[in-house]
C-alpha positions as CSV (number, residue, x, y, z in Angstrom):
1,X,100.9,113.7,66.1
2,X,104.0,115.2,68.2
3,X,101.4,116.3,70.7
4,X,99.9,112.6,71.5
5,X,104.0,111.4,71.5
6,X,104.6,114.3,74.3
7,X,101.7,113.3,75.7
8,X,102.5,109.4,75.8
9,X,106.2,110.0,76.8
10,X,104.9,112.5,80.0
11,X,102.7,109.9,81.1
12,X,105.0,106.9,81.0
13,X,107.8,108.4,82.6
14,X,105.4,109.8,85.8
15,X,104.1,105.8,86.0
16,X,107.9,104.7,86.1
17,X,108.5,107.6,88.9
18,X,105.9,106.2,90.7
19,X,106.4,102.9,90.6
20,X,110.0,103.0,92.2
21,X,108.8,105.7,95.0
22,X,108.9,103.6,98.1
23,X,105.7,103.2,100.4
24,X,105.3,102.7,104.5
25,X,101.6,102.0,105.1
26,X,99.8,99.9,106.4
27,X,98.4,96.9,103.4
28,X,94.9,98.0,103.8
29,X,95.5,101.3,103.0
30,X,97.2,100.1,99.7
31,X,94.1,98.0,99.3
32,X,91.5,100.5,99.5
33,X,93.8,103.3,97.4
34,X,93.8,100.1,93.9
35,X,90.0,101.5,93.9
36,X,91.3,104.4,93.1
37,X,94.1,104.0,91.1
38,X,91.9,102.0,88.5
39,X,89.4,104.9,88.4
40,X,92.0,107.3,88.1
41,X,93.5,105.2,85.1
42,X,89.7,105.5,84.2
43,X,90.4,108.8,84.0
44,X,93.2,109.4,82.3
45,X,92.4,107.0,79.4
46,X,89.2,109.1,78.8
47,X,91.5,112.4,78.8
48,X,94.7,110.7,76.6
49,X,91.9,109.4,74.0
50,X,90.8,112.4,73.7
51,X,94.2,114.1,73.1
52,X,94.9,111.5,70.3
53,X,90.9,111.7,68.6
54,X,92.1,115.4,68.8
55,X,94.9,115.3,67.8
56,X,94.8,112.9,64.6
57,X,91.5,113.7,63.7
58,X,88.4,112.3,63.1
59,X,90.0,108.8,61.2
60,X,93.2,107.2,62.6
61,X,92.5,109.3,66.2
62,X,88.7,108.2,66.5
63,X,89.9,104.0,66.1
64,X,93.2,104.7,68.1
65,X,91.4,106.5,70.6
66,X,89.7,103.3,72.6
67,X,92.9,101.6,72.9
68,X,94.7,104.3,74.2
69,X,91.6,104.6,76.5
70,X,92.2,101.1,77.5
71,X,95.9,101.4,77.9
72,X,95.2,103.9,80.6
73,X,93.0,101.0,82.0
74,X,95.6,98.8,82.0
75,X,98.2,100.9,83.7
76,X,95.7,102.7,86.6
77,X,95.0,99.2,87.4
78,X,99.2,98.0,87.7
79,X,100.3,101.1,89.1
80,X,97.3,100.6,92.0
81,X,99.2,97.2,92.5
82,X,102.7,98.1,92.5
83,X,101.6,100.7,95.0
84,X,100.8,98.4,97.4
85,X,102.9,98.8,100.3
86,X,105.6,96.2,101.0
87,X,105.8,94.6,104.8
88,X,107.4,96.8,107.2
89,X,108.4,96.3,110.6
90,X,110.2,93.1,111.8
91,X,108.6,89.2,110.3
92,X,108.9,86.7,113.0
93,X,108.8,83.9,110.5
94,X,109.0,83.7,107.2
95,X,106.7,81.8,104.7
96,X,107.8,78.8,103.0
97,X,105.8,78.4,99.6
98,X,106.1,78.4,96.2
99,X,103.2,80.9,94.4
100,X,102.8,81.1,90.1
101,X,100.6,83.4,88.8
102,X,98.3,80.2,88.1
103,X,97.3,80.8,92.2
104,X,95.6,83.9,91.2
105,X,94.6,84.1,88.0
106,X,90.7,84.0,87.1
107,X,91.0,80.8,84.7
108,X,88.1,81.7,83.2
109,X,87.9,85.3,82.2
110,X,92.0,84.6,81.6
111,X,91.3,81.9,78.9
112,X,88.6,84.0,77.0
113,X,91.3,87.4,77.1
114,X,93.5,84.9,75.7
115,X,91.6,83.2,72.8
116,X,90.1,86.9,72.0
117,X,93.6,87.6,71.8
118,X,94.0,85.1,69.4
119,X,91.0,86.2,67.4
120,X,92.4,90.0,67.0
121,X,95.4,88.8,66.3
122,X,94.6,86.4,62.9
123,X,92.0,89.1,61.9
124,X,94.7,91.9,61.9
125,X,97.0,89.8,60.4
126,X,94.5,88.6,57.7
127,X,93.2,92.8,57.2
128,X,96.2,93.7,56.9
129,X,97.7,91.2,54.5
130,X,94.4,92.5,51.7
131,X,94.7,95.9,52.2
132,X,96.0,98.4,50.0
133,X,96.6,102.2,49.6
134,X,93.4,104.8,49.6
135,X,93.3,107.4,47.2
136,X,96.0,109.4,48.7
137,X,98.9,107.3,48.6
138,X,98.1,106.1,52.5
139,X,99.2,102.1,52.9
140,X,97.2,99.7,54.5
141,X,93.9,102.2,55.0
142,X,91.5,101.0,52.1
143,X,90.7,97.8,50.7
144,X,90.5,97.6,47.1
145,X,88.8,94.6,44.6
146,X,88.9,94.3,40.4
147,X,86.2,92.3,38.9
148,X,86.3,93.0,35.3
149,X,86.7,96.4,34.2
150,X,85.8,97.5,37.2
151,X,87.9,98.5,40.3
152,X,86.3,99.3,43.8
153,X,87.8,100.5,47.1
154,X,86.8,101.5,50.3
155,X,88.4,103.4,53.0
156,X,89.0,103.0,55.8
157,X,89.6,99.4,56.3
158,X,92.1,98.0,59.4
159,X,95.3,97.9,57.5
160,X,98.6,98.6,58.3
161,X,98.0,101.9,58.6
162,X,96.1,100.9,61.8
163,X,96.7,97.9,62.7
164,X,100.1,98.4,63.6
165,X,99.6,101.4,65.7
166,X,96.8,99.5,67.2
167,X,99.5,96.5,67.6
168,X,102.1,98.7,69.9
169,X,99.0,100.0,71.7
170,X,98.5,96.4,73.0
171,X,101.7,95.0,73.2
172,X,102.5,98.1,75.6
173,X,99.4,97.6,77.9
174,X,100.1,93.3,78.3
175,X,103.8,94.2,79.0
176,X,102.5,96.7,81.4
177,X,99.9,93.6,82.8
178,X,103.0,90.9,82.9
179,X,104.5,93.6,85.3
180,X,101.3,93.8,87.4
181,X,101.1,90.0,87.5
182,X,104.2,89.5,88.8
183,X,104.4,92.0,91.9
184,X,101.4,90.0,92.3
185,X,102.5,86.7,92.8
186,X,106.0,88.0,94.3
187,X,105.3,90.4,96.5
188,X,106.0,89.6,100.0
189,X,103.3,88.4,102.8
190,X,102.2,91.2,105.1
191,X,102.7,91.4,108.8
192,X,100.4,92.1,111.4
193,X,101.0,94.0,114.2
194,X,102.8,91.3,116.7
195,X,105.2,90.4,113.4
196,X,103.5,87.9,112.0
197,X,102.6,86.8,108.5
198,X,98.5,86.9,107.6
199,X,97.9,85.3,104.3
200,X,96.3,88.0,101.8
201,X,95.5,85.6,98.9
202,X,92.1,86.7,98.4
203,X,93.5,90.4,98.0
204,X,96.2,88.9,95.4
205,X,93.2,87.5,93.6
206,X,91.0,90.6,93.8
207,X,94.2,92.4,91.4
208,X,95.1,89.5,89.4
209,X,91.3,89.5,88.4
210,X,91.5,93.3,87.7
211,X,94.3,93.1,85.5
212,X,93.0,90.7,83.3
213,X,90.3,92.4,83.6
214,X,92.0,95.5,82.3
215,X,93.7,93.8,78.9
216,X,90.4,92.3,78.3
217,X,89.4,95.8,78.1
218,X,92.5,96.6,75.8
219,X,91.9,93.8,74.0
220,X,88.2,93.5,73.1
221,X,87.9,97.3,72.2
222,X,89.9,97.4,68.9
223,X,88.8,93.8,68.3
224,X,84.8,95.1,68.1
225,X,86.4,98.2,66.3
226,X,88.1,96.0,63.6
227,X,85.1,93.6,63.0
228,X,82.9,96.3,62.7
229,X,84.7,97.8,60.0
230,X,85.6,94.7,58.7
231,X,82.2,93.5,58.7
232,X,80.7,96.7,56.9
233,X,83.0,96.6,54.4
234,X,83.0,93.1,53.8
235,X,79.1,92.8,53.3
236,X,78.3,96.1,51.5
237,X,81.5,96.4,48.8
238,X,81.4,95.5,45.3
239,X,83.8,93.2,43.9
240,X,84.2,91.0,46.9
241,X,84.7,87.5,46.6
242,X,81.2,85.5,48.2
243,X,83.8,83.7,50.9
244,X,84.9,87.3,52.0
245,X,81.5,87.8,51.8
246,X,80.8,85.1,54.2
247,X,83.8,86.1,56.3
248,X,82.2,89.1,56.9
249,X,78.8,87.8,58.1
250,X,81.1,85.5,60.3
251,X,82.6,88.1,62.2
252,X,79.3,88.7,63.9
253,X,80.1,85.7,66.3
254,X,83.2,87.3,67.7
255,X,81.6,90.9,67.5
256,X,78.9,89.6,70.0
257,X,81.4,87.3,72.0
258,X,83.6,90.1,71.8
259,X,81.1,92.7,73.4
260,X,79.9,90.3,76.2
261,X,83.5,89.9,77.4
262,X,84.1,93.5,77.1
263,X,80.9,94.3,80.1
264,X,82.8,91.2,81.4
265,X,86.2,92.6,81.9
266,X,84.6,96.3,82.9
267,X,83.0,94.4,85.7
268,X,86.2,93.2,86.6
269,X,88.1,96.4,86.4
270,X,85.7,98.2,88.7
271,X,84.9,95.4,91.1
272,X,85.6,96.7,94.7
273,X,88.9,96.4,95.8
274,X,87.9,94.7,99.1
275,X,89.6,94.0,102.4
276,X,92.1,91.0,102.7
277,X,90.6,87.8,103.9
278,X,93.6,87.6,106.9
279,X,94.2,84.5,108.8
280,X,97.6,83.4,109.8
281,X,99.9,81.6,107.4
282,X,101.4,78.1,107.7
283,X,105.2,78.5,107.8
């Protein structure tokens, strides 16, 4: 455990280093390097959910594994946008406009992050409100039923003893997004070479769509996680009521939703970063 916590702790305080280092380049070449910034978060997902499956074992570090996958995701693809470079060299005129995140956002892949959101959040909730201690003493890791004289429980089943580890992993990467989001929308306009402002909202869309991209990623992988477990418990144990029964053969529907928005959200994530559509802004 004290490893993965070193491990966490290393990486955050490198991404806050690097987020305050100040950049002169030219805006396309903070364009092309998000590509790589999202692969490299790619990257280091893979190697801190590894760490963590490693070090917790084959139980709690297997299921915390993808979203600590996902959280590096989440933060290769905001640290490639708060590296983009600021304007340097002198603005002739400056552009009067209001922007929101609204301008940018992909309304439809954002609404379906959202209400999967929504769905992960009531079936944690729910999971972890049922569950119960395993055979060795462990809270909220098995979920146990009495009907008659008869007692069954099955581990492991998304209590408490994941869910809220699974909960920080989350909040962490949308906080990380809600950062992203906003050097979106607030960053200044870059300049060409004369001085003047080019409008560069495709490129502001481009990493608003990766972003969301990235927590649909964070969020859809310990949702299909959950309703897995959820749903082979559910189904299969003894002792279960017929409407958690039914429960459990319900959570197919958001397992398949949840799995088409996961490719979904990949695609977003590793969409080419693309060149700014430029034209000169009206000031």
């Amino acid at each position: 455990m004290s490893v993965a916590v070193l491990g966490v702790v290393v990486v955050l305080l490198v991404l806050i280093t690097l987020m305050f280092v100040p950049l002169k380049a030219a805006p396309e070449v903070g364009l092309r390097s998000a590509g790589l910034w999202r692969w490299a978060g790619v990257g280091v997902g893979l190697v801190a959910g590894g760490v963590v499956a490693w070090t917790l074992g084959p139980d709690r570090g297997l299921l915390l594994a993808a979203p600590v996958f996902s959280l590096g995701v989440v933060l290769g693809v905001v640290l490639g946008e708060l590296r983009t470079p600021r304007p340097a060299g002198p603005v002739r005129r400056a552009a009067v406009e209001t922007r929101s995140a609204a301008n940018y956002l992909p309304r439809r892949l954002a609404a379906s992050v959202a209400v999967a959101g929504i769905v992960e959040l009531a079936l944690l909730l729910w999971t972890t409100s049922v569950a119960s201690a395993d055979s060795l003493g462990r809270a909220g890791r098995a979920l146990s039923r009495t009907c008659g004289d008869m007692t069954a429980t099955k581990s492991p089943w998304p209590g408490s003893f994941y869910s809220v580890p699974l909960g920080i992993a989350v909040v962490l990467g949308l906080l990380s997004a809600a950062v992203g989001i906003r050097r979106v929308v607030g960053r200044p306009r870059p300049v060409d070479a004369a001085g003047e402002l080019v409008a560069d909202d495709h490129a502001r869309r481009l990493s608003a769509t990766a972003i969301t991209g990235a927590c649909g990623v964070l969020i859809t992988v310990p949702l299909l996680g959950t309703t897995f477990v959820a749903i082979m418990t559910l189904t299969t144990m003894q002792c279960v009521p017929t409407s958690w029964q039914s429960i459990g053969w319900a959570l197919l529907v958001p397992a398949a939703g949840g799995l088409a928005l996961l490719v979904w959200s990949a695609t977003a994530v590793l969409q080419p970063s693309g060149q700014p559509h430029v034209q000169r802004t009206s000031v």
